[in-house]
N, C-alpha and C positions, 0 to 999 in steps of 0.2 A: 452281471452275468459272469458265470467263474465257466472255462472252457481253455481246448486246448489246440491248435494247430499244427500239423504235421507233415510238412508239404514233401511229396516224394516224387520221383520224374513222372511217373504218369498219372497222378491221382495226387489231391489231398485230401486227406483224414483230418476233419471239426469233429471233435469229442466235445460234447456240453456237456460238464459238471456240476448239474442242478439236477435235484429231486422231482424240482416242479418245471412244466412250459410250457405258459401260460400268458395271460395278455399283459403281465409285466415283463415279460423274457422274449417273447415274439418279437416286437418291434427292432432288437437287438439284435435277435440273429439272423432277419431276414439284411440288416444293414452290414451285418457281419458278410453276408454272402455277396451280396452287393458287392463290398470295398474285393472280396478275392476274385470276384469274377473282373474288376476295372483292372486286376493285377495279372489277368491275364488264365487263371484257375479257369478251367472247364470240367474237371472230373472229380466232383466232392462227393465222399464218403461223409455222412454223419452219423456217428455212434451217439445214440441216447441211448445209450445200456446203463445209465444212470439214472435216468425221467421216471420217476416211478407213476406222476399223475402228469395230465397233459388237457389242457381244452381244447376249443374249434380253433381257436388263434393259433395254440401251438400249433396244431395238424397241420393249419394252413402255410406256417411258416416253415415247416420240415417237409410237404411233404409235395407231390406232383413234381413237374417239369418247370422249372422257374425260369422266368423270361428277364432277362435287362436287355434295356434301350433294344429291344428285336432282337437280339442274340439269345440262341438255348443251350445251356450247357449240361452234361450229365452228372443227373442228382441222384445216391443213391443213399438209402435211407436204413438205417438198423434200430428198431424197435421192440422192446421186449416189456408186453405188459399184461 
């Protein structure tokens, strides 16, 4: 999974640099959010201004309110399809 991270004081920016995401890119970026939320990230922007095609996996993995271990952090999503 080719992507990019850009942490700034009140937000970080995950740009994913795939055409496709899909049920071989989902499992990776739901662990990608994971590992920044353990790091303390609450405020992620995701840019898929690059996903041209996207499945149920992918959706599920970009999109709603994502929970770890009981904690909610805000997710915010940019999607152009």
């Amino acid at each position: 999974m080719k992507y990019s991270i850009d942490k700034q004081e009140k937000y970080t920016l995950f740009r994913l640099n795939e055409e496709k995401l899909d049920s071989s890119i989902a499992p990776q970026l739901k662990s990608e959010m994971v590992t920044l939320h353990a790091e303390g990230v609450r405020n992620i922007i995701l840019d898929l201004s690059e996903v041209k095609y996207t499945d149920s996996s992918g959706l599920s993995a970009s999109g709603g309110q994502p929970r770890v271990a009981g904690r909610q952090w805000n997710f915010y999503s940019h999607q152009t399809f």
